[in-house]
C-alpha positions as CSV (number, residue, x, y, z in Angstrom):
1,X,-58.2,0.9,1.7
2,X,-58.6,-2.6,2.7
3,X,-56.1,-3.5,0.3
4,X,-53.6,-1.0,1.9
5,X,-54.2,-2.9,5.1
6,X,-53.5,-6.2,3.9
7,X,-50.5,-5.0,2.2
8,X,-48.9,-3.6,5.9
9,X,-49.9,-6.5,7.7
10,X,-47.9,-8.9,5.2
11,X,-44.9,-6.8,6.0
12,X,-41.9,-8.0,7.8
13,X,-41.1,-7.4,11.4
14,X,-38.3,-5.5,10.8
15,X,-38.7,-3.3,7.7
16,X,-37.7,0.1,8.7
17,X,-38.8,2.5,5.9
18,X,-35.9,4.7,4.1
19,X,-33.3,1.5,5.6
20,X,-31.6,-0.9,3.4
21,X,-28.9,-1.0,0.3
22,X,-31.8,0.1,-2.4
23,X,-32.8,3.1,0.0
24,X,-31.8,6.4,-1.0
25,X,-29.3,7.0,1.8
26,X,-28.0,3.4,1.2
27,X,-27.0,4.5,-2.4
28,X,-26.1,7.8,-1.0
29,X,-23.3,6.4,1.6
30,X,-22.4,3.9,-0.8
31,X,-21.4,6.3,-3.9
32,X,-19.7,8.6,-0.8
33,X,-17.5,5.9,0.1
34,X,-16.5,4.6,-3.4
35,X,-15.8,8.6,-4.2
36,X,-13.0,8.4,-1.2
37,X,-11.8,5.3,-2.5
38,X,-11.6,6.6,-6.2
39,X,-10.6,9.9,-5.0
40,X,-7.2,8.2,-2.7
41,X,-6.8,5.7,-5.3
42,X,-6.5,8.3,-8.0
43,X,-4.2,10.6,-5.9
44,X,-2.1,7.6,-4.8
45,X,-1.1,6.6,-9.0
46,X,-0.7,10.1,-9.2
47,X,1.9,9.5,-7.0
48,X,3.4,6.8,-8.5
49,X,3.7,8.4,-11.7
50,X,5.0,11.6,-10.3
51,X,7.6,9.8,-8.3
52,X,9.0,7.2,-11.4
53,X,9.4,10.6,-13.3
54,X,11.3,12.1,-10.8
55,X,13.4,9.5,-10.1
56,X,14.4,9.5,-14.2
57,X,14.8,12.7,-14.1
58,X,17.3,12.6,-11.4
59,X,19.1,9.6,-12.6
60,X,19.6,12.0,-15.5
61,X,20.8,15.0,-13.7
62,X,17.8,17.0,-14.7
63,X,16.9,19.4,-12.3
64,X,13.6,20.3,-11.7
65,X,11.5,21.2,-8.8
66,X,8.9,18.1,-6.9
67,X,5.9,18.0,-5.1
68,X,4.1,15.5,-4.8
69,X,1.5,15.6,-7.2
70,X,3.3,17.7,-9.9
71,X,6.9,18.4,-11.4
72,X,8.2,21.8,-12.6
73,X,11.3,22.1,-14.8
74,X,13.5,25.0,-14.6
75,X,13.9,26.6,-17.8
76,X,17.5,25.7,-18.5
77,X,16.7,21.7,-18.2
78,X,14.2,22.0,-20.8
79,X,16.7,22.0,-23.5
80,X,18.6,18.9,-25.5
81,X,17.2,16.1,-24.2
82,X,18.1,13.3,-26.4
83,X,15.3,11.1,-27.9
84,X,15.6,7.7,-25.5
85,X,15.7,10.1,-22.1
86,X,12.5,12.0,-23.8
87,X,11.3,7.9,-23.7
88,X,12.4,6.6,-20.6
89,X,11.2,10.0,-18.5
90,X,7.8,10.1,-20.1
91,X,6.6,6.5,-20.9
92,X,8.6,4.3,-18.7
93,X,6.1,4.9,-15.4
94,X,2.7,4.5,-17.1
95,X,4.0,1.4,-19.2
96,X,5.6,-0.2,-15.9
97,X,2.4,1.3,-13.6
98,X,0.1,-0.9,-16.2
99,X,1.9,-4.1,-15.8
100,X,1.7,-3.7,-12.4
101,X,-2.0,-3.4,-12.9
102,X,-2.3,-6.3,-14.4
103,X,-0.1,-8.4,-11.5
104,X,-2.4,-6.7,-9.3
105,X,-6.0,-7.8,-11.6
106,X,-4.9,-11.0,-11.8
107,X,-4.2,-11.5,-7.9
108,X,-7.7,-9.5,-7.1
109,X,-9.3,-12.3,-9.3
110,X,-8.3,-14.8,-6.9
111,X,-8.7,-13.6,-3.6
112,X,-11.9,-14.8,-2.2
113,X,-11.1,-14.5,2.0
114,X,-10.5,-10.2,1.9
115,X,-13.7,-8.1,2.8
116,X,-15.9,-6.2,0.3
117,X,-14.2,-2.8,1.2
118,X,-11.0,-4.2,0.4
119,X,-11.9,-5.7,-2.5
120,X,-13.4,-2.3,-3.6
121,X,-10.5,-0.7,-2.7
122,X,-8.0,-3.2,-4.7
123,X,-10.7,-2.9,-8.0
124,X,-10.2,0.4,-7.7
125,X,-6.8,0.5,-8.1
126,X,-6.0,-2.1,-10.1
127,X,-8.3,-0.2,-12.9
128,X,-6.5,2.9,-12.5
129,X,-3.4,1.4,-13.0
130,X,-4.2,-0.7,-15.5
131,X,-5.6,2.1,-17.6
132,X,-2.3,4.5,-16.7
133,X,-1.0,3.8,-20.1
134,X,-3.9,3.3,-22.5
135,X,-5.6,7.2,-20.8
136,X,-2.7,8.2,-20.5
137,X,-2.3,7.5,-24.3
138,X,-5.2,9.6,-25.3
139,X,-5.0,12.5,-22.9
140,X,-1.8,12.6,-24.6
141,X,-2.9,13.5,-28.0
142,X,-4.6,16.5,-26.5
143,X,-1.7,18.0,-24.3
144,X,2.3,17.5,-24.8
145,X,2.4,16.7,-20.8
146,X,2.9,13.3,-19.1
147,X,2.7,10.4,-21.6
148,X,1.4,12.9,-24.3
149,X,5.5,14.2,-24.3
150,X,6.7,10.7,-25.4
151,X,3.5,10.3,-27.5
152,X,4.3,13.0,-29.6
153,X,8.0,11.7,-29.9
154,X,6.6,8.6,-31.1
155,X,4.0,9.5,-33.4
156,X,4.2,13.4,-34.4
157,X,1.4,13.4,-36.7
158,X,-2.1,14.4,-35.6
159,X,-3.7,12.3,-37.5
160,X,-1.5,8.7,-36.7
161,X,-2.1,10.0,-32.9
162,X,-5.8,10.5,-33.5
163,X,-5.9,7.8,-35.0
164,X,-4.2,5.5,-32.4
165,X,-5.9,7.1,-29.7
166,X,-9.5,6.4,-31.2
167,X,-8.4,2.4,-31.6
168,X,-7.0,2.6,-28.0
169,X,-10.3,4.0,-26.4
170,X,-12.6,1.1,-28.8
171,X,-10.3,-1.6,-27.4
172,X,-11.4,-0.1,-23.8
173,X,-14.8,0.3,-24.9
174,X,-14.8,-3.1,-25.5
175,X,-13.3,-4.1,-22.2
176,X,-16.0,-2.0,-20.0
177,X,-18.1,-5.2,-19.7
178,X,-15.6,-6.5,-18.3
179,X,-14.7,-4.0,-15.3
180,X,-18.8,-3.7,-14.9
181,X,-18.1,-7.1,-13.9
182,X,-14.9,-6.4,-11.5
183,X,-16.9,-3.8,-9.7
184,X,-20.3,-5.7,-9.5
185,X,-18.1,-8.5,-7.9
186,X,-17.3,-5.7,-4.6
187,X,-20.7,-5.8,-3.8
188,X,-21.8,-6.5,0.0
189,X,-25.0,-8.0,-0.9
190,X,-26.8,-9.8,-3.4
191,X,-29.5,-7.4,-3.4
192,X,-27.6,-5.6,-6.0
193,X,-27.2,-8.8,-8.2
194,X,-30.7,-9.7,-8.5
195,X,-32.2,-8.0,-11.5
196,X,-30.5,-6.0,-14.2
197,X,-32.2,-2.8,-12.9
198,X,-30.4,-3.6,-9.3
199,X,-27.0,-4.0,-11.3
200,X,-26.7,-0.9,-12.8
201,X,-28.1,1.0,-10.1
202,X,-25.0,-0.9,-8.0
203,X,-22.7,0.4,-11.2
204,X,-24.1,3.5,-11.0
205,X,-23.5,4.4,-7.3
206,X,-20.4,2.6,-7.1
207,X,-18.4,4.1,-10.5
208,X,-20.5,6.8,-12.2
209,X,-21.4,9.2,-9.2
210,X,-17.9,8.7,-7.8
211,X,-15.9,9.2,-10.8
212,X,-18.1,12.3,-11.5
213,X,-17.8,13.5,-7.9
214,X,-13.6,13.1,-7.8
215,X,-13.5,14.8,-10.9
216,X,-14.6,17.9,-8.6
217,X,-12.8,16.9,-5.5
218,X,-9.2,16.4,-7.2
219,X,-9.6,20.0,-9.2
220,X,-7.3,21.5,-5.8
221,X,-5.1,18.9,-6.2
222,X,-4.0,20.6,-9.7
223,X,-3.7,24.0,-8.4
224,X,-3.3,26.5,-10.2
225,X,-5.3,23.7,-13.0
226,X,-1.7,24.3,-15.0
227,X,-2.1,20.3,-15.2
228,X,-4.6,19.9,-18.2
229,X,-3.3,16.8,-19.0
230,X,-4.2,15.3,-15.4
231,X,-7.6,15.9,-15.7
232,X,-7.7,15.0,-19.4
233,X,-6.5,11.5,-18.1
234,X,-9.1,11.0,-15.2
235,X,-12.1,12.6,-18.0
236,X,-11.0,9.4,-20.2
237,X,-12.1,7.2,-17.9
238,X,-15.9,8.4,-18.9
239,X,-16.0,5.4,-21.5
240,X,-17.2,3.3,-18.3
241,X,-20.6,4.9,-18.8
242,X,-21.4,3.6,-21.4
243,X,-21.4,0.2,-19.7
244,X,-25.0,2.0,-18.2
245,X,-26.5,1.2,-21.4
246,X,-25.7,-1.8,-22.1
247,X,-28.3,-4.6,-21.5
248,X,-26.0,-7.2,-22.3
249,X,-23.6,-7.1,-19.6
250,X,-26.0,-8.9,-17.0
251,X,-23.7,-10.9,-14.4
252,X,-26.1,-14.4,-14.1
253,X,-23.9,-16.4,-11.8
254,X,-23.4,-14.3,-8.7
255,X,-20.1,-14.6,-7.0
256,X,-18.9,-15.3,-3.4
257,X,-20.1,-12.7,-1.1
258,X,-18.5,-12.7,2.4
259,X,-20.6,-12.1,5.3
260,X,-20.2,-8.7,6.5
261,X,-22.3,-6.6,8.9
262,X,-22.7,-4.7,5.7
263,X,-22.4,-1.6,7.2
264,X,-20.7,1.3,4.9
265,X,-19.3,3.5,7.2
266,X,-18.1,2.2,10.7
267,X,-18.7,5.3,12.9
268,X,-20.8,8.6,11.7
269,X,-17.5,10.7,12.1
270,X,-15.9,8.5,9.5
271,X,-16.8,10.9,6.4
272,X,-15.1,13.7,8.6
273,X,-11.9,11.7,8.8
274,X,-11.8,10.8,5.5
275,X,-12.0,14.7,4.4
276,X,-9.7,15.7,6.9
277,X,-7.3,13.2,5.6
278,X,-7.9,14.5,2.0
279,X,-7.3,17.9,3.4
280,X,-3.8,17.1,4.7
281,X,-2.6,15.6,1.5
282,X,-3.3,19.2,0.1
283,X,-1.5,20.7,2.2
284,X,1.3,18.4,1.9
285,X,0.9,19.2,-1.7
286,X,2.3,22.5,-1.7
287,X,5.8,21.3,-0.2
288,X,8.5,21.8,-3.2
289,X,11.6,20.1,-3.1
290,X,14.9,21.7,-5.4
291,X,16.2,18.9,-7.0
């Protein structure tokens, strides 16, 4: 007991039990707003890629009908395409949406002056992006939609495409350390950099929970789920976790962190604007366009 009293007379002024990053609705808001980045981010290259194949598609005077997260073709344009418009329709966006990535991954790595939410919001995207094509790649060897159409022009064995795709997601295995890194970089204190345990639980709230929470949130977005190779594509990105696992990926030098009022969410009715935003994408989801 007087041990107990010692202990809460060495406290500080200002500790406020339950506050803090480390507290549980500090990790809590944190994975919340990395799931509405991930979750805009996600929608937003969905975008992209919907929009580069529709723009191939017309330059090729395929018609077909557009929203904006998902392309149907009429069943008389579904006939003798020659091999290079198979190419240029299905691989040209994810192999242009990557090097873009890139550009983008290589401009994140030197901007020190931006904010944490922004830099969360740019590492977000630039991984996304840079993964369109190598994802893309092995959701394609399950389903002959996307990428996986030009795949299977390319290599139309099962076995050279297993085989590729199994090289392709080592090579990304390999390269988790490295985004571990990118994201542990975002971070709006260097509470989360001080011990390995702090790390991961950063990694954890910031990639893990989110990814595994979007997964759910972006299921509407695929209505009526006839898109298997969407979601095939955002499952791939699960070689991240194993990045949990690893003791070796440690970041010793901690990098710049700009002073912030480190506060996650600006106003309490922020969430509610975020999901009402969310909503109206939906909705905008379900306007088809006859091209």
């Amino acid at each position: 007991m007087r041990h107990r009293t010692r202990s809460l007379k060495h406290r500080p002024r200002n500790f406020k039990p339950g506050k803090g990053p480390l507290s549980s609705r500090g990790l809590l808001e944190l994975s919340l707003f990395s799931t509405f980045i991930f979750v805009f981010t996600a929608l937003l290259l969905q975008f992209l890629l919907n929009l580069l194949t529709a723009l191939f598609l017309k330059a090729f005077s395929i018609t077909f009908l557009y929203s904006l997260f998902a392309i149907n073709y009429l069943s008389e344009s579904t006939t003798n395409w020659p091999d290079y418009q198979v190419f240029l329709i299905f691989a040209t966006g994810p192999i242009l949406i990557t090097a873009l990535g890139f550009l983008l991954l290589l401009m994140l790595r030197r901007l020190t002056s931006v904010g944490w939410k922004t830099k969360l919001f740019l590492t977000w995207m630039s991984f996304l992006m840079v993964n369109a094509l190598p994802c893309g790649l092995i959701a394609g060897v399950f389903f002959y939609d996307g990428f996986g159409v030009a795949f299977h022009w390319l290599a139309s064995n099962d076995l050279e495409r297993g085989l590729i795709a199994l090289l392709v997601l080592m090579i990304l295995i390999v390269f988790s350390r490295f985004w571990q890194r990118m994201f542990l970089k975002t971070s709006y204190t260097s509470v989360f950099l001080d011990t390995l345990e702090h790390q991961k639980s950063f990694i954890k709230n910031v990639f893990f929970k989110p990814w595994m929470f979007g997964l759910v949130i972006l299921l509407p977005y695929n209505w009526p789920f006839s898109n298997f190779f969407w979601r095939a594509f955002l499952l791939s990105f699960g070689y991240m976790a194993l990045a949990l696992f690893d003791n070796n990926t440690r970041m010793h030098r901690k990098p710049h962190i700009r002073k912030s009022d480190k506060k996650i969410f600006t106003t309490r009715y922020q969430p509610l604007w975020f999901v009402l935003l969310l909503a109206l994408i939906w909705v905008a989801d379900y306007i088809i366009i006859n091209f």
